[in-house]
N, C-alpha and C positions, 0 to 999 in steps of 0.2 A: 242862830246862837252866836253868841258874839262873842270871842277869846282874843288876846292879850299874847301880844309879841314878849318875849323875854328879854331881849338885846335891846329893843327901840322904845317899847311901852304902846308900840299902835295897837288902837282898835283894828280885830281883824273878825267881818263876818263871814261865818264859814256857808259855804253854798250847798254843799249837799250833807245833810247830818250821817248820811250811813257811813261815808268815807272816812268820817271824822269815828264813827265807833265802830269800825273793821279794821281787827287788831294786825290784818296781814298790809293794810297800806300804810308807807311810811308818808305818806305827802298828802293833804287837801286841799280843796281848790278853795279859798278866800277871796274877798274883794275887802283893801284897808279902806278904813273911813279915814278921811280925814275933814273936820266941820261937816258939813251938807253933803261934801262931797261923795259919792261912791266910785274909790281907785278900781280900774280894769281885773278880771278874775285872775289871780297867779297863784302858781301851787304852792306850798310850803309844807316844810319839812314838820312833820308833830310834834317833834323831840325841841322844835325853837318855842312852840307857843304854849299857855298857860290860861286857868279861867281870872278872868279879871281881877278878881282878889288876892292872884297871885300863887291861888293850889295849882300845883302840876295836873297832868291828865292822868284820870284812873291808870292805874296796870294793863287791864283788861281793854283799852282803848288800842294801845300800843304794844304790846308782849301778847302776841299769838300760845306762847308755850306760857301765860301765869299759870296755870293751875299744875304745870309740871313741877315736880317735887322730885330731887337728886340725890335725897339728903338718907 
């Protein structure tokens, strides 16, 4: 799956999708494209990238307690 830096605009594909939808890790492991290229795997923070259209990530990707209600 391939997700979108917020700050730079790089293509970033993410290498293991469960890290990417387990709402308790804040980091995934990526490798950035750039042309042909494929940049070395590096982590990143969830809260910098976005799907390429520019929607943020679900709640439930990132917020372990969404379904907590305080109210």
């Amino acid at each position: 799956m391939f997700l979108k830096n917020k700050a730079s605009g790089d293509l970033a594909h993410v290498e293991a999708l469960l890290e990417l939808v387990d709402p308790h890790e804040e980091t995934v492991t990526v490798r950035y494209q750039a042309g042909e290229e494929v940049g070395d795997p590096v982590r990143e923070q969830k809260s910098a990238l976005v799907f390429p259209s520019g929607e943020t990530l679900p709640r439930c990707w990132i917020d372990p307690h969404y379904r907590v209600s305080f109210s």
